[in-house]
C-alpha positions in Angstrom: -153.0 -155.9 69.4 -149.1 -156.0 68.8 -147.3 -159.2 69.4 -143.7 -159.8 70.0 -140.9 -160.9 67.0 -138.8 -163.9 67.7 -136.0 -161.8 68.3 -137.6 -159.7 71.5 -140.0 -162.6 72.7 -139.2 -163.1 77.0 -137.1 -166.8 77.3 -137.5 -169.3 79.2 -134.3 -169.8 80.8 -132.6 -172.9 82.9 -129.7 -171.6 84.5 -127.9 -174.2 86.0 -125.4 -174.1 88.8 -123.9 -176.9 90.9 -122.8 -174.4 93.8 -124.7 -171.5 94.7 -123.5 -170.2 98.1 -124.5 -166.3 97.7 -121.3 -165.7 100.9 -118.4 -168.1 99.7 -117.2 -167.6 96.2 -118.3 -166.0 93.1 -120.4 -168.7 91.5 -123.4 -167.8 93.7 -123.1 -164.3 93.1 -123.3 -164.8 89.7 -126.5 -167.3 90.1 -128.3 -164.3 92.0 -127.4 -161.4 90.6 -127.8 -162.2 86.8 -131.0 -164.5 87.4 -132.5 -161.2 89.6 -131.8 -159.0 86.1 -132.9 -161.5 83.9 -136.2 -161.7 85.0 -136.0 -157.7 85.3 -136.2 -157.8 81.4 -139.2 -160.0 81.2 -137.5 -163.2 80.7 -138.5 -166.5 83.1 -135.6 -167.3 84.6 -135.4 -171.0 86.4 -132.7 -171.4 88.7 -131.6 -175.3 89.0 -129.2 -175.9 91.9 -127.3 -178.3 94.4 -126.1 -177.8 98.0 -125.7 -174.7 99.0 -128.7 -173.6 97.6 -128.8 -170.2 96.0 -130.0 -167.3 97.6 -132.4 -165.8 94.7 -134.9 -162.5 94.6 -138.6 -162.3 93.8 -139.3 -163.6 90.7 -136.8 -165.8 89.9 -137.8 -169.9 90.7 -135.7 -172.0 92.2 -135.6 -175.6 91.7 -133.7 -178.1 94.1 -131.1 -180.8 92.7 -130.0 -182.1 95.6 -126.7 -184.2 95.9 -125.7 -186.0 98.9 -124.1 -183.1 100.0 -120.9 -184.8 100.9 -118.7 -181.9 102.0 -121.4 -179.8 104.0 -120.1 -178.3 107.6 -119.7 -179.5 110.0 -119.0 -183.1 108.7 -117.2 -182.3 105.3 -116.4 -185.9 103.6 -118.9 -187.5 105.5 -120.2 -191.6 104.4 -123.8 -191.1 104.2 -126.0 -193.3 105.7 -127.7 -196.4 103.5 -131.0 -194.7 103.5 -129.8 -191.7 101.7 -129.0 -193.7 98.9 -131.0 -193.0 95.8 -129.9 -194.0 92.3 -126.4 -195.3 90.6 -125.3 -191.4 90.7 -125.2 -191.3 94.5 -123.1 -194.3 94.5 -120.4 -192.6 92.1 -120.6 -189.9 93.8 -119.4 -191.5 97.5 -116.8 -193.5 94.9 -115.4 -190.6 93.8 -115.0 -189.1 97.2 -113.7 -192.2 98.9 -110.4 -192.3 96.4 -110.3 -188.8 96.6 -111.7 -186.7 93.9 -114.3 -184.1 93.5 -117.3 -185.7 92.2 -120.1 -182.8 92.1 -119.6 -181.1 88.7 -119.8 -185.0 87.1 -122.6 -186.0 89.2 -124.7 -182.9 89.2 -124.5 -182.8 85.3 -125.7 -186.2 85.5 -128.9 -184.8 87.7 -129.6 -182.2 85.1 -129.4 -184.0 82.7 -132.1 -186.5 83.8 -134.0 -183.3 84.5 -134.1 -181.7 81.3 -135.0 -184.8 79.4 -138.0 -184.8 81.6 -138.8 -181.4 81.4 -136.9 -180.2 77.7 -140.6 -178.5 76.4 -140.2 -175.8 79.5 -137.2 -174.3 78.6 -136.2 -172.3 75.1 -132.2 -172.3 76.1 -130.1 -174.1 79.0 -127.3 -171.9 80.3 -124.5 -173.8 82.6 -122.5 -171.4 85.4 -119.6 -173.8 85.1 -120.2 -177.4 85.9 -119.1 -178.7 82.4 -120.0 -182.4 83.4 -120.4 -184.4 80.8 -124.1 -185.0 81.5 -124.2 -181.7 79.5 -122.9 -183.1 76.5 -126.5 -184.0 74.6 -128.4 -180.7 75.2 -128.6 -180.0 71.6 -130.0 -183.6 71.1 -132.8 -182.3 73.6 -133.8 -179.4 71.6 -132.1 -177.0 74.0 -129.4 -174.7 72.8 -126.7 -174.3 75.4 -124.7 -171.6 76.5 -122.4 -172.0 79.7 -120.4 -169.4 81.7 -116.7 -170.3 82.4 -115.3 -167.8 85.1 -112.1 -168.9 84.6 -110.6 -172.4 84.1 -109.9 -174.0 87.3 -106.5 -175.5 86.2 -105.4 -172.3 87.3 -106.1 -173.0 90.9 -104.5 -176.1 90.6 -101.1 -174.9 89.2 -101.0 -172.5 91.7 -102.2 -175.1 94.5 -99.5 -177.4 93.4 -97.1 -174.7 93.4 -97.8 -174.6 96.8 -98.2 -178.0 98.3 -94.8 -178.9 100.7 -94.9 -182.2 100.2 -95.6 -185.1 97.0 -98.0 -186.8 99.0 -99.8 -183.5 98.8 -99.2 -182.9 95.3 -100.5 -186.3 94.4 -104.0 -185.6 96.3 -104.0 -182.3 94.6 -103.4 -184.1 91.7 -106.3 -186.6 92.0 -108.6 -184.0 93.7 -108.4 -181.7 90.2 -108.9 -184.4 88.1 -112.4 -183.1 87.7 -110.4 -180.5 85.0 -109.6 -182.6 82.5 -113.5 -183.6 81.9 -114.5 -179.7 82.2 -111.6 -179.2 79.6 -112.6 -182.1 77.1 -116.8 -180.3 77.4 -115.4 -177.2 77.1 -114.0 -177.9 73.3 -117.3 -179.1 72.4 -119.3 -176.4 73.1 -120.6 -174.1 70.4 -120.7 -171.1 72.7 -118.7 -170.1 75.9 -118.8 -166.8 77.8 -116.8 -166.1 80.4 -116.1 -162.6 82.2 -112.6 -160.8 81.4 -110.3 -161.2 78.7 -107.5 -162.6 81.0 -110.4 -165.1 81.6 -110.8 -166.0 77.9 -106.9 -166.3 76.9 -106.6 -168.8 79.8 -109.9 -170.6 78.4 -108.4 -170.5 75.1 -104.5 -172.1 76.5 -105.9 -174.4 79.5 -108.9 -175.5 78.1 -107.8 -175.6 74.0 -111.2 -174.1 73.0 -111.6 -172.1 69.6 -110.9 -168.2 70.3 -114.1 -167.7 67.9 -116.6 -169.4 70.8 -115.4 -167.5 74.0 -117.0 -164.3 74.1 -116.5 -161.8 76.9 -119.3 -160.7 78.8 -118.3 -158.5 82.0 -120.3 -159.2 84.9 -120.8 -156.0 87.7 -121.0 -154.6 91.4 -125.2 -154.6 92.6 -125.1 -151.0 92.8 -128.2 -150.7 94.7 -126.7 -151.7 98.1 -122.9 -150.8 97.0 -123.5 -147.2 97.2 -121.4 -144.3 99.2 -123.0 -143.7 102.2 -122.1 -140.6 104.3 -124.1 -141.9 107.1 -121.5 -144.7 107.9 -118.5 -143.0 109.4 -115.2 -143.5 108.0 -112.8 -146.1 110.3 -109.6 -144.9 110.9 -107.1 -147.7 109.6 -109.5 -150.0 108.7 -108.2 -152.5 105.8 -110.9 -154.8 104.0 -110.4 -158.2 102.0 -112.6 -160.8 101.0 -111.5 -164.1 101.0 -113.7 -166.9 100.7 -111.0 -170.0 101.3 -107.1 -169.8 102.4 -106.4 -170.9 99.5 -102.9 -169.8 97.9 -104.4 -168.1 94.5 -106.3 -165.4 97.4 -102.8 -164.0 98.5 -104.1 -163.2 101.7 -100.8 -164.3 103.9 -99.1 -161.7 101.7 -101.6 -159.1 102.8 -101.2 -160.3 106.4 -97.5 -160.1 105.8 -97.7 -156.5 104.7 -99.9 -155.7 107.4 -97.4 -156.5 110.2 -94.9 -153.8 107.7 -97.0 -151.5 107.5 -97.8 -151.2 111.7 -94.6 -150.0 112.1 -95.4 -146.4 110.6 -99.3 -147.0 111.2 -99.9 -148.1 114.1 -103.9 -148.0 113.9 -103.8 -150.0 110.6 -106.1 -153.0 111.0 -107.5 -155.9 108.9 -110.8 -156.9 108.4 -111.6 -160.4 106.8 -114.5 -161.4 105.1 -114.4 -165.1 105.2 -113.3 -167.8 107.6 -110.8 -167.7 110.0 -108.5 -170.7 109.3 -107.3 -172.9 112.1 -104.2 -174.1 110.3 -102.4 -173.0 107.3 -100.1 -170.5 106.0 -102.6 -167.6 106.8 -102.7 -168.7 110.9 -99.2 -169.7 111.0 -98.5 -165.9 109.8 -100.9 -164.1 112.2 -98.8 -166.4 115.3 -95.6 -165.4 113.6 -96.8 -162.0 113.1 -98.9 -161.7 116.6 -101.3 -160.0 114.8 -104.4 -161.9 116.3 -106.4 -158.5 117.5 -105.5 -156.8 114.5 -106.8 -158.9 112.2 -110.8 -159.4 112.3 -112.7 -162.1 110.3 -116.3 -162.2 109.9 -119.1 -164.4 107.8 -122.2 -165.2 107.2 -123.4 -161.6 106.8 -125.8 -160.0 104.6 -124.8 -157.7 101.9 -125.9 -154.6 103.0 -123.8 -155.4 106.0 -120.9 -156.3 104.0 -121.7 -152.7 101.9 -121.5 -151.0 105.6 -118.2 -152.6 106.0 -116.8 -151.6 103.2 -118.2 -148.3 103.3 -116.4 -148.0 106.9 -113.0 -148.8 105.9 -110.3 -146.5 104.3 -109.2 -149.1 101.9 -110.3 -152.0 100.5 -107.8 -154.7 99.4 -107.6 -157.2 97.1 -104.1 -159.1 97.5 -104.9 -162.5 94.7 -102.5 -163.8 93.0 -104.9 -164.8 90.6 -108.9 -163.7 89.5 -110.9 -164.2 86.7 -112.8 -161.2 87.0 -113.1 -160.0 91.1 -116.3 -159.2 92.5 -115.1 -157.8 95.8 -113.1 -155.0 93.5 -116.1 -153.6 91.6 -118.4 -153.9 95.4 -115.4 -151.5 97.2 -115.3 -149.1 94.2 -118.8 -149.2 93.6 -119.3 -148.1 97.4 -116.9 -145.6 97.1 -113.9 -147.5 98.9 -110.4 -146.3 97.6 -108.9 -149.8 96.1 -105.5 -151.2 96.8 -104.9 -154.3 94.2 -102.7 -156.8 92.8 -102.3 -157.2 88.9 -102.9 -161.1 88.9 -105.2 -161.9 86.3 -108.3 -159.9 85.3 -108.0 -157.6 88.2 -106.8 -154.9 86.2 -109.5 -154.9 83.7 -112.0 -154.5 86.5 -109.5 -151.9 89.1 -108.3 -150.0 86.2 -105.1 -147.5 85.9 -102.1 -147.3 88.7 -103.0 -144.4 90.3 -105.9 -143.3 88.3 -109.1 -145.8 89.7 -106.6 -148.0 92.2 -103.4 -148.3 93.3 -101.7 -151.4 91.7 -98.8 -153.6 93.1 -97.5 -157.3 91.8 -98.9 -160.4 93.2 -97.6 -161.7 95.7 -95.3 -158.9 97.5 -96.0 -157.8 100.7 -93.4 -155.0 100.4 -94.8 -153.5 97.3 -98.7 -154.1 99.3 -97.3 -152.4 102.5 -96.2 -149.4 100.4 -99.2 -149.3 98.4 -101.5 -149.2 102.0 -98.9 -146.6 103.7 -99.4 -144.3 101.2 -103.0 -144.4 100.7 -103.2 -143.9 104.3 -100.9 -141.0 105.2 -103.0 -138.9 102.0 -106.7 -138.7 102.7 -106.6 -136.3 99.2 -105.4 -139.5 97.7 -107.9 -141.9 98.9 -110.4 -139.5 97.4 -109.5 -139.4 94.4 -109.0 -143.0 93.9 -112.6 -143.8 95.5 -114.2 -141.1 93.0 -112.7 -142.6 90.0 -113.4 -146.1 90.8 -116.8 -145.7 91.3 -117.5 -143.8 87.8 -115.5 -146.5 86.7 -117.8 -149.1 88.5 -121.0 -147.4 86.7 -119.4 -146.9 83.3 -118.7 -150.4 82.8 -119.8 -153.4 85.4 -123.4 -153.3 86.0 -125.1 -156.4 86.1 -128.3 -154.8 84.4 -125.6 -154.4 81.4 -124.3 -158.3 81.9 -128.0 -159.9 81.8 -128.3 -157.7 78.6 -125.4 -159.0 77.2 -126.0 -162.4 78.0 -129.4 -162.4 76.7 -127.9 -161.4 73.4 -125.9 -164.7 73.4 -129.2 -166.6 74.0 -130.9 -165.2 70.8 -127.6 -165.9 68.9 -127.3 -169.5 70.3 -131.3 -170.2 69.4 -130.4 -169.0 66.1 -127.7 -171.5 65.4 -129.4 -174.4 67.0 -132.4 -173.3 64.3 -129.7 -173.1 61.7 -128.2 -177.0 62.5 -125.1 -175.1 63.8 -125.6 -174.8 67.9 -125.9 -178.1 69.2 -123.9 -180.0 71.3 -122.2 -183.0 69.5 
C-alpha cells in the first residue's frame, strides 16, 4: 500500500468569492473555471459565495453566504424589509448603502470569517478571489494559510471613472462609492501571498496597493478550451463584429468601438456589432448609437450559455476588444481560442494575453476609434489576413492560457503557503 507525501496529498480548499455571476464579469469565471480544474487534480474544492451565486461543475460544492442582496435586478438599492434582518452585519451593510458606499467586500468578509471559525478543521488553505475585507485579516490565527487572487486593483476603475464623471457631484459619489479601495489596499499589504493574473496586473498591485513586489506572483489564468474550439460547422457571418462588455462602464471602451463602427460603415457597409452584455438605456454608449443611428447595427445579447457565446464567436469575422483597461481579458483568449481573428487595444494586460501587432492580433491604442476603424477595415477587406491572425492566436491560446495550467500553478502556491504557515512565516498579522 503506497500513501501520499505532504507535498502531493489532495487539499481541502475554501475558495471564497463575494460575486460569482458566471455571465457579468470575470470574477465568476474565475470561481468556475479554476474550482472545475481543481477538483480535476484530486483536490476538494469548496466554493463559498454571495449573490449571484456561482455557476460551478460536478464535483466542486457550493456553499451559500448570503447577503441581503442589496443591488439585485430589478430593484438595485433596495431597503429590505425588517424581517430580513439577521445580525449587526446586515445592519452595516444597509448603512453603508444608504450614505452611499459599497458595502459587500466588508460585509461578506465579515460572513466568512464567522464561517471559518466555525468550520477552520475542514479546510487545509483558504484562498480569497478578491474581497480583501478585513474580516480576512485573522486567517492565520485560525490555522488557515491564506492565499487570495487580486485581478487587478480596482483603484484603476476608479481613476478612470473619475476621469470620466461630468460633473463634482459625480465625482464625490464616485469618490464615496470606491472607498471600499482603501480597506482592500490596507489587506492587501498584509498578506503573505498575493497572486494575480498578468504582469501589468502585478506592477499596478505593486504602485496602487503598496504591496512588496516579492509577494505578488503571476499566475495566468486561460480560455475553457473545450467549448472555445473552431468549429467548421458554424458558418462564418459576413461583417459580424463581437465585444463583450459586461457594464458601460468607461474602462470597457465600448463607445469608442461604437464610434469606429459608424467609420468604418462607410467602406463596409455590412459591418455589424454584436454585444455581449446589456444594452444601456442611458449613457455615453446609447447617446452614441442615437448620435450614430446605428440602433440595427448594433446587437446586444445576455444571459446565454457558453457554448452559445462559443457559437457567436465562432460566427463572427472578428472579435473585438476595445478596453481601455484589463487586468488580464478573458473574452481575448475565448475569441482566439475559437479561432476568431482578434482586433485589440493595448490598455493594460491585453497584450500579454493578444500577443504581437500583426502576428496573433491586430493592435491599436486605447481609446481611438480611428486607429479601431482602420484596424476592423483591414481585417475585413483580407480574408488571408484574418487567417492568419485566427491560426496564430489560437496556438497562442494553447501554448500559454489553459486553465488546467492555472489550477496547477495555483496549487503550487498552496503547498508553498502551507509551508510557511508550518514555518511561523505565512500567517496573516
Amino acid at each position: 500500500m503506497t500513501t501520499q507525501s505532504g507535498e502531493d496529498r489532495p487539499l481541502r480548499i475554501a475558495l471564497l468569492t463575494y460575486k460569482g455571476n458566471p455571465f457579468c464579469g470575470g470574477q465568476g469565471v474565475y470561481v468556475r473555471h479554476l474550482s472545475r480544474e481543481l477538483a480535476a487534480l484530486g483536490h476538494r474544492v469548496e466554493v463559498i459565495g454571495a449573490q449571484p451565486y456561482p455557476v460551478l461543475d460536478e464535483g466542486v460544492t457550493l456553499t451559500r453566504l448570503p447577503s441581503l442582496d442589496l443591488y439585485r435586478q430589478p430593484d438595485p438599492f433596495r431597503t429590505p424589509r425588517r424581517e430580513e434582518f439577521r445580525d449587526w452585519i446586515d445592519a452595516l451593510e444597509v448603512a453603508t448603502m444608504w450614505t452611499g458606499g459599497f458595502p459587500e467586500p466588508l460585509t461578506f468578509s465579515l460572513r466568512a470569517r464567522r464561517l471559518l471559525a466555525a468550520r477552520r478543521r475542514e479546510f487545509d488553505v483558504v484562498h480569497d478571489n478578491q474581497t480583501l475585507g478585513y474580516g480576512l485579516l485573522g486567517a492565520g490565527r485560525l490555522g488557515l494559510p491564506l492565499v487570495t487572487t487580486i485581478h487587478h486593483p480596482i483603484t484603476v476603475d476608479r481613476r478612470l471613472d473619475l476621469a470620466a464623471a461630468p460633473s463634482r457631484g459625480r465625482r464625490l459619489a464616485l469618490r464615496r462609492w470606491y472607498g471600499f479601495t482603501r480597506m482592500q489596499g490596507r489587506v492587501a499589504r498584509r498578506l503573505p501571498r498575493v497572486l494575480t493574473v498578468s504582469g501589468s496586473s502585478r506592477r499596478e498591485i505593486v504602485e496602487d496597493f503598496r504591496v512588496p513586489p516579492g509577494r505578488v506572483h503571476v499566475v495566468p489564468i486561460g480560455a475553457d478550451t473545450r467549448v472555445f474550439h473552431p468549429d467548421p460547422a458554424v458558418p462564418e457571418v459576413p461583417g459580424r463584429i463581437i465585444t463583450t462588455s459586461s457594464a458601460d462602464a468607461p474602462l470597457k471602451g465600448l463607445v469608442h468601438l461604437v464610434e469606429a463602427l459608424a467609420k468604418l460603415r462607410t467602406e463596409h457597409p455590412a459591418a455589424h456589432l454584436v454585444v455581449v452584455g446589456n444594452r444601456p438605456k442611458r449613457g455615453p454608449v446609447a447617446e452614441a448609437l442615437d448620435r450614430f443611428g446605428l440602433g440595427g447595427a448594433v446587437e446586444f445579447v445576455k444571459g446565454i450559455s457558453d457554448g452559445e457565446l462559443a457559437d457567436l464567436v465562432r460566427g463572427a469575422q472578428i472579435a473585438c476588444v476595445p478596453s481601455l483597461y484589463e487586468g488580464f481579458c478573458l473574452p481575448a483568449a475565448e475569441a482566439m481560442a475559437a479561432g476568431t481573428a482578434l482586433v485589440a487595444t493595448t490598455g493594460g494586460a491585453i497584450p500579454e494575453v493578444a500577443g504581437p501587432d500583426g502576428v496573433s492580433c491586430l493592435a491599436v491604442p486605447p481609446g481611438d476609434a480611428g486607429a479601431l476603424a482602420a484596424a476592423l477595415g483591414r481585417l475585413l477587406g483580407d480574408e488571408a489576413l484574418r487567417g492568419r491572425i485566427a491560426a496564430a492566436g489560437r496556438d497562442r491560446v494553447l501554448r500559454r492560457f489553459t486553465w488546467r495550467e492555472a489550477a496547477r500553478a495555483t496549487v503550487r502556491h498552496y503547498r508553498a503557503a502551507l509551508a510557511e504557515a508550518a514555518a511561523g512565516a505565512g500567517g496573516v498579522p
